[in-house]
C-alpha positions in Angstrom: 122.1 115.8 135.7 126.0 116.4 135.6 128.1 113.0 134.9 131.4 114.6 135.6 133.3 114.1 139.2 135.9 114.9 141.2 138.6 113.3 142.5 136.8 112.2 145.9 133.7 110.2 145.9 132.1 113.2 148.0 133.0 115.8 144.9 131.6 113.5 142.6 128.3 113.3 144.2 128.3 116.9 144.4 128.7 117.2 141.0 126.5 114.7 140.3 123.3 117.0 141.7 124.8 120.4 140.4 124.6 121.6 137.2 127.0 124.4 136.4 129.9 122.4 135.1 129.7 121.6 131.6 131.5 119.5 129.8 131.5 121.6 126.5 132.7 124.4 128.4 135.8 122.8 129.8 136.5 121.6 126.3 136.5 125.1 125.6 138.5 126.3 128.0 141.2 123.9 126.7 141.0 125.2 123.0 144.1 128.0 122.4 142.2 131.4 122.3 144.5 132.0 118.8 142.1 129.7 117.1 139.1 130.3 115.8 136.0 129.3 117.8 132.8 128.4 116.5 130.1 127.8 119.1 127.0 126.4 118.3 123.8 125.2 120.0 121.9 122.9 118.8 119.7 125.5 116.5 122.4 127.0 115.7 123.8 123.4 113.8 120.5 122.9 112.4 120.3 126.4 111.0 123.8 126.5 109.9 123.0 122.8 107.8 120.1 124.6 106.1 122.5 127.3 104.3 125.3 125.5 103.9 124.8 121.4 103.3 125.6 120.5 99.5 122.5 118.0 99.4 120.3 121.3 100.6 121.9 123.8 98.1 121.7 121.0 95.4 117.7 120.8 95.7 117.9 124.0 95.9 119.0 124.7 92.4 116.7 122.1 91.1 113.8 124.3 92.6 115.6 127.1 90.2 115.7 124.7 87.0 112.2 123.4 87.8 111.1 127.2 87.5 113.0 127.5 84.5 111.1 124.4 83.2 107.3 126.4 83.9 108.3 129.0 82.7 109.6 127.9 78.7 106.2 125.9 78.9 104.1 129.0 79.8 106.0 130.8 76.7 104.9 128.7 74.2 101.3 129.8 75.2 101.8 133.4 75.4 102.7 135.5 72.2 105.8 134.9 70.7 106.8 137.7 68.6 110.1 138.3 66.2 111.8 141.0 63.6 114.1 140.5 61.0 115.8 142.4 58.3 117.0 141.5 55.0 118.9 143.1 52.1 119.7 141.2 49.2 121.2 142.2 45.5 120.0 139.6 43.1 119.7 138.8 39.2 116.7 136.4 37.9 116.5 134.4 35.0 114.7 135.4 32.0 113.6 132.4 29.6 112.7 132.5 25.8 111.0 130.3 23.8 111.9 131.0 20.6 115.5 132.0 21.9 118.3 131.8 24.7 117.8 132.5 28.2 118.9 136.1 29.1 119.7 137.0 32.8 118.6 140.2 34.7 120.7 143.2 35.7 121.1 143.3 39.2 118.7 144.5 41.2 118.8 145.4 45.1 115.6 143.9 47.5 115.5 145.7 51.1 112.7 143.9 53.6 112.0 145.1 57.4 109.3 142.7 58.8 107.7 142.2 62.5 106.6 138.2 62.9 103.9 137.4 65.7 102.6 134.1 66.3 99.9 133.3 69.3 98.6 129.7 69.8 94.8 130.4 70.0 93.8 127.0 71.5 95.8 123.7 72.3 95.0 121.7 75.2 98.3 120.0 75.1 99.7 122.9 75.9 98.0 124.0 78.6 98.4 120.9 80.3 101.7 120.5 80.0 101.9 123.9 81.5 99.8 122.8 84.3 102.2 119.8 85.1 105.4 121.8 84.8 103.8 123.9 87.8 103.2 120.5 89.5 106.7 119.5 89.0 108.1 122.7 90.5 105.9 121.7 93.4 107.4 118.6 93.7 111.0 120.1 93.6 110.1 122.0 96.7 108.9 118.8 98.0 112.0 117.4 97.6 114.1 120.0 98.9 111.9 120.1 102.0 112.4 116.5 102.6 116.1 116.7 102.0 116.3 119.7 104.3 113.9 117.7 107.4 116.3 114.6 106.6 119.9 116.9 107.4 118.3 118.7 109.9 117.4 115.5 111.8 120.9 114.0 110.6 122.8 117.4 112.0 120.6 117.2 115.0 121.8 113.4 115.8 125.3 114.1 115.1 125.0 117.0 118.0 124.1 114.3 120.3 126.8 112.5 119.2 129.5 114.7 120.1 127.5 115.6 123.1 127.7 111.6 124.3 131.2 111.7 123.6 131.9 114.8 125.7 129.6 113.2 128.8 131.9 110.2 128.6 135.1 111.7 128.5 134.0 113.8 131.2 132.7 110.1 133.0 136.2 108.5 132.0 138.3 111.6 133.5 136.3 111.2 136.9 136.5 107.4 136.6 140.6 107.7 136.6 141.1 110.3 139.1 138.6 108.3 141.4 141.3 104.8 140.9 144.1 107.0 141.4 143.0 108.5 144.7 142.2 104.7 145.9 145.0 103.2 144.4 147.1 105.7 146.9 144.9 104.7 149.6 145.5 101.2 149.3 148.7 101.2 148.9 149.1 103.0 152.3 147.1 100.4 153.4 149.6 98.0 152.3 152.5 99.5 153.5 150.9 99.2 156.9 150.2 95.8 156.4 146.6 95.7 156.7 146.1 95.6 152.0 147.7 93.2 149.8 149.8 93.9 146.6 146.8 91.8 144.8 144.6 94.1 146.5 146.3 97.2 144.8 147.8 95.5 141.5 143.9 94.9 140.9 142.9 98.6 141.5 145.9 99.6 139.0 144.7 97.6 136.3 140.9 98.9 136.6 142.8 102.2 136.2 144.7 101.6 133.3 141.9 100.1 132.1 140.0 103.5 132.2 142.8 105.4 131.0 142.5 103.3 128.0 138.9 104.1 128.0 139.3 108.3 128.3 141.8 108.2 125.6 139.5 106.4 123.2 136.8 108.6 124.1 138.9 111.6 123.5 139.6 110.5 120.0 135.5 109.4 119.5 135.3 113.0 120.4 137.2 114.3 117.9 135.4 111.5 115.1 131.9 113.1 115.8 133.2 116.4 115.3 134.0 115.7 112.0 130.9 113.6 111.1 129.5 117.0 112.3 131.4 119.2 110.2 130.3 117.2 107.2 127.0 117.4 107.8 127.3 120.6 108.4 129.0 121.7 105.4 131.6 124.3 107.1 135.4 124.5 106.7 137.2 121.2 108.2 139.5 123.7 110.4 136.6 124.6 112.3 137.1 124.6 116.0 133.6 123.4 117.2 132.3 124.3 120.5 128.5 123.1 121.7 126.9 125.3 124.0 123.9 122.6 124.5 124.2 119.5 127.5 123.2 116.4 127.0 120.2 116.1 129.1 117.0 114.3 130.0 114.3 115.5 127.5 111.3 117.2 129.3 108.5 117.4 126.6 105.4 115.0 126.9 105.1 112.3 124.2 102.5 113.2 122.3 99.7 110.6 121.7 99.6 108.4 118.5 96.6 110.3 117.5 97.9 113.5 117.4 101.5 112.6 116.2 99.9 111.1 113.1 97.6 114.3 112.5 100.8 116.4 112.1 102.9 114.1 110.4 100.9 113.4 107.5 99.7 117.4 107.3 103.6 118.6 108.4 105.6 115.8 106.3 107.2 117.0 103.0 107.8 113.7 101.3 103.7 113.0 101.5 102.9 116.7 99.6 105.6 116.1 97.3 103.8 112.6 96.3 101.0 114.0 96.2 102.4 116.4 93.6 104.0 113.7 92.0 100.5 112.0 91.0 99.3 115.6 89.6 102.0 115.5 87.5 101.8 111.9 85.8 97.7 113.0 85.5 98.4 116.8 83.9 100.9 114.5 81.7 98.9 111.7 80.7 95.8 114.7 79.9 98.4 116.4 78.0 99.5 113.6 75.7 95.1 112.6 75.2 94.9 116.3 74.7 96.9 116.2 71.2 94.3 114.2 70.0 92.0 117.2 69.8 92.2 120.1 67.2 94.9 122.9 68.1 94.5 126.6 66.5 97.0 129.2 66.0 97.3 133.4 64.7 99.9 133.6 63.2 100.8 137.3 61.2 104.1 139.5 59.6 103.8 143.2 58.6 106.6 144.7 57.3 108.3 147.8 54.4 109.7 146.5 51.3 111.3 147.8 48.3 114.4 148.5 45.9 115.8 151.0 48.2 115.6 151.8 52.1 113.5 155.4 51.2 110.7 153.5 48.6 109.0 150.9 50.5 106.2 149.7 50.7 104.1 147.8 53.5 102.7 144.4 53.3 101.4 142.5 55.8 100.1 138.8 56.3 97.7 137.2 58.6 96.2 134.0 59.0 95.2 131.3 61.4 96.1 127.8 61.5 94.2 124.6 62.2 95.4 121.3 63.1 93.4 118.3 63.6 95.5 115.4 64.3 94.5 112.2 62.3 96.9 109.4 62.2 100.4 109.1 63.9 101.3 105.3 63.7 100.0 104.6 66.6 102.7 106.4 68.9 100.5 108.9 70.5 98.2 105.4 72.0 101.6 104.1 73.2 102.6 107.6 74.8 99.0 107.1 76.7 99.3 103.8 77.5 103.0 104.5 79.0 101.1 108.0 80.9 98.8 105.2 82.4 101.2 103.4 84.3 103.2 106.0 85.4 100.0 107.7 87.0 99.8 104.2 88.5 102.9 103.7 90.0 102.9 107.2 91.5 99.5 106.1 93.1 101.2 103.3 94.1 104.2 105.2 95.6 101.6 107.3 97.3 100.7 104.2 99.3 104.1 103.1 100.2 105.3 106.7 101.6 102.3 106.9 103.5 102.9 103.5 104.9 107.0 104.6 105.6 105.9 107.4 107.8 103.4 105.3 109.6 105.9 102.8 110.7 108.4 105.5 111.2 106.4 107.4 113.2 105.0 104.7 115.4 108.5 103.3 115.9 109.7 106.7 116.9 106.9 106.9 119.6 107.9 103.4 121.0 111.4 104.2 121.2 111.1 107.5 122.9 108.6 105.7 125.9 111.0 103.1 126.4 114.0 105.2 126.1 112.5 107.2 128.6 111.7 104.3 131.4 115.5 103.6 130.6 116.9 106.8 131.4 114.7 106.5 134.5 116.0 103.3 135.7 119.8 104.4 134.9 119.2 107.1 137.2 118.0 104.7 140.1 121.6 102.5 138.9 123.7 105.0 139.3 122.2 106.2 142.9 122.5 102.6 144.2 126.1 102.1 142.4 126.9 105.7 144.4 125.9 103.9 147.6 127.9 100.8 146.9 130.6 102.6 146.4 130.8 104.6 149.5 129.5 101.2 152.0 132.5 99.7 150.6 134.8 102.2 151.3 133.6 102.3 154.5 134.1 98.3 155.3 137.8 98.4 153.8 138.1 101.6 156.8 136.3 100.2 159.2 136.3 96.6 158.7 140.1 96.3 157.3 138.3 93.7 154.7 140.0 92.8 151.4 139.4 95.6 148.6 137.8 93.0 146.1 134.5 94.7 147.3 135.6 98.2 146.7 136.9 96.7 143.8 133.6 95.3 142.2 131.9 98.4 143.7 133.9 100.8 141.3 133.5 98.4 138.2 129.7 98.9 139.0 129.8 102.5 139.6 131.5 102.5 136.0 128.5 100.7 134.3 126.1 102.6 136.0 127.7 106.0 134.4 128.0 104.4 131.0 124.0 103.7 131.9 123.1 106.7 132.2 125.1 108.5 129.7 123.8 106.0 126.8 120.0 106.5 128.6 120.5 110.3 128.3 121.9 109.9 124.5 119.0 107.0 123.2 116.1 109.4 125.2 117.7 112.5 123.2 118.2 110.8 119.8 114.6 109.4 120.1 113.5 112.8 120.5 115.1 114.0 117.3 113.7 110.8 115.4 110.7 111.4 116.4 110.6 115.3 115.4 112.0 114.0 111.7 108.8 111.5 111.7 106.2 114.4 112.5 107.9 117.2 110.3 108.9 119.3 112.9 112.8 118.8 113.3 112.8 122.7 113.0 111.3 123.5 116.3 114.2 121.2 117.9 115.4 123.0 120.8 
């Protein structure tokens, strides 16, 4: 339903039930066509957040330095393998017993030599392995959550601006509709049958909503740049929404089923539950040191006086460690891996709790936000009516214009109504798409 009038009462109602102005579109028209225009609809904003938001792009990189963590743990359980080269002239000392020490001619040493090491077993290892994986999970967790958040944060912004065009739009109507009356009145007065209070009452209602329009102009202009931010564009952006602010048409979904895709569709509940793998791939990684580790480890190499007479030698051997006694700090490493496996258990709890409450209050708002926009609806027909049986008693009836008066005022409030019960039905929407998961399917 359009908000935007004319400058009779009988345009206004006919663009009240039409819907091929829009606001956006006049804004628009008024934008120099020098300037760069960016038009966006409402997936196009949420879209355009994903790629360039700085809180998106940051978690983004942690996903990267997450990977970077699995894999320098995975390469200290694969083979790790090395070369080296070496050429030294040296003397050594010769000692005599029954005489003075002598020292060697110089001598030249040349040594080529391949190094590999492999750990055979260590469970430490492997576990930590295992929870850097985890961990990279949870990054992606995180950056999933971050994204849903902006999305839902981009999307509520949209509204925003979208409010603020509707009521600028409301204002500009409001104003033309005193002006026009403020004439007719003082016609009237002129033929005697209005009183100056009659018209100076009129005037002030309309400079009142002059006031109002330019505020609203300027809110306009405030959301953009909230927008922007959120966003993450250029500043010097010339914005342009394609979308209206209308009444939402999708069912509300029942608890039931709202709660079945939240808690399967919800990043910050898999990236908890990735969380608690960690702290337990951790806490078996520390109790895994306790147990015996083994390790290859092996050199072959060519070496000699000179480069062309070498000779290869070789080493190979394995290693075992069996851990006995460290002080006591690998029980307090455990005992430290035990309460932070708790507290994520315990943070499992109070996420899944959030989402409940978030999700329920979501579904109450929408339903009542709905039965609002409903009853607005009925307001601003009645107000419509009042407006015009006044007119027609200061026409008809030559009666005192406090009634037309009082009528406007309530014609005002019923467009402010039903402007704030479009916005809170729309932003309900979006809430509740955040608590389910699903701010991407936002139309």
């Amino acid at each position: 339903m359009r908000l935007y009038t004319g400058v009779t009462l009988a345009i206004f109602v006919a663009g009240l039930l039409s819907a091929g102005h829009s606001p956006a579109a006049e804004l628009s028209s008024q934008v120099p066509e020098k300037e760069p225009v960016l038009k966006l609809s409402l997936r196009d904003a949420i879209e355009a957040a994903l790629d360039k938001n700085p809180n998106v792009r940051l978690y983004k990189e942690r996903i990267e330095a997450a990977r970077g963590v699995t894999a320098t743990n995975l390469g200290a359980l694969l083979p790790n393998l090395a070369s080296s080269a070496r050429y030294n002239n040296q003397t050594f000392f010769r000692g005599s017993i029954a005489g003075s020490p002598t020292r060697s001619q110089p001598f030249d040493i040349t040594d080529a030599r391949g190094t590999l090491s492999q750990s055979l077993f260590s469970w430490s290892l492997i576990e930590r392995w295992r929870a850097s994986r985890a961990a990279l999970a949870v990054a992606e967790g995180e950056s999933d959550t971050t994204q849903n958040d902006t999305m839902a944060t981009v999307a509520l912004n949209y509204m925003e601006v979208l409010r603020n065009h509707e009521t600028v739009a409301a204002r500009a109507a409001n104003v033309e509709l005193y002006k026009e009356l403020v004439s007719y009145i003082k016609s009237r007065q002129s033929g005697g049958m209005a009183t100056g209070l009659d018209t100076a009452r009129l005037e002030t209602q309309l400079e009142n909503e002059r006031q109002r329009l330019e505020l609203a102009k300027s809110d306009v202009e405030r959301t953009k740049l909230i927008l922007i931010n959120a966003l993450g564009i250029n500043f010097d952006s010339k914005l342009v929404l394609t979308d209206e602010l209308k009444a939402p048409e999708e069912p509300i979904p029942t608890q039931e089923h709202a709660t079945e895709v939240a808690f399967s569709e919800r990043p910050e509940v898999k990236a908890q539950e990735q969380r608690v793998q960690v702290s337990t791939l951790m806490l078996s990684s520390i109790k895994g040191e306790r147990l015996p580790s083994l390790q290859a480890q092996g050199d072959f190499g060519l070496i000699g006086n000179r480069v062309d007479s070498t000779l290869s030698t070789y080493n190979v051997g394995l290693t075992l460690s069996i851990p006995i006694f460290d002080g006591g700090q690998r029980e307090g490493r455990i005992g430290e891996g035990r309460s932070r496996l708790l507290q994520e258990e315990i943070k499992m709890n109070i996420v899944t709790r959030q989402i409940t409450m978030e999700l329920r209050e979501a579904l109450v708002t929408l339903t009542s936000a709905k039965e609002q926009l409903k009853i607005a609806k009925d307001g601003l027909k009645s107000a419509l009516t009042e407006v015009q049986l006044a007119r027609e008693r200061v026409r008809v009836l030559n009666s005192n214009s406090l009634e037309l008066s009082n009528s406007l005022l309530s014609l005002v409030r019923a467009r402010d109504n039903m402007i704030d019960g479009l916005f809170r039905a729309n932003a309900s929407r979006v809430n509740l798409a955040r608590a389910m998961g699903q701010v991407e399917e936002l139309r």
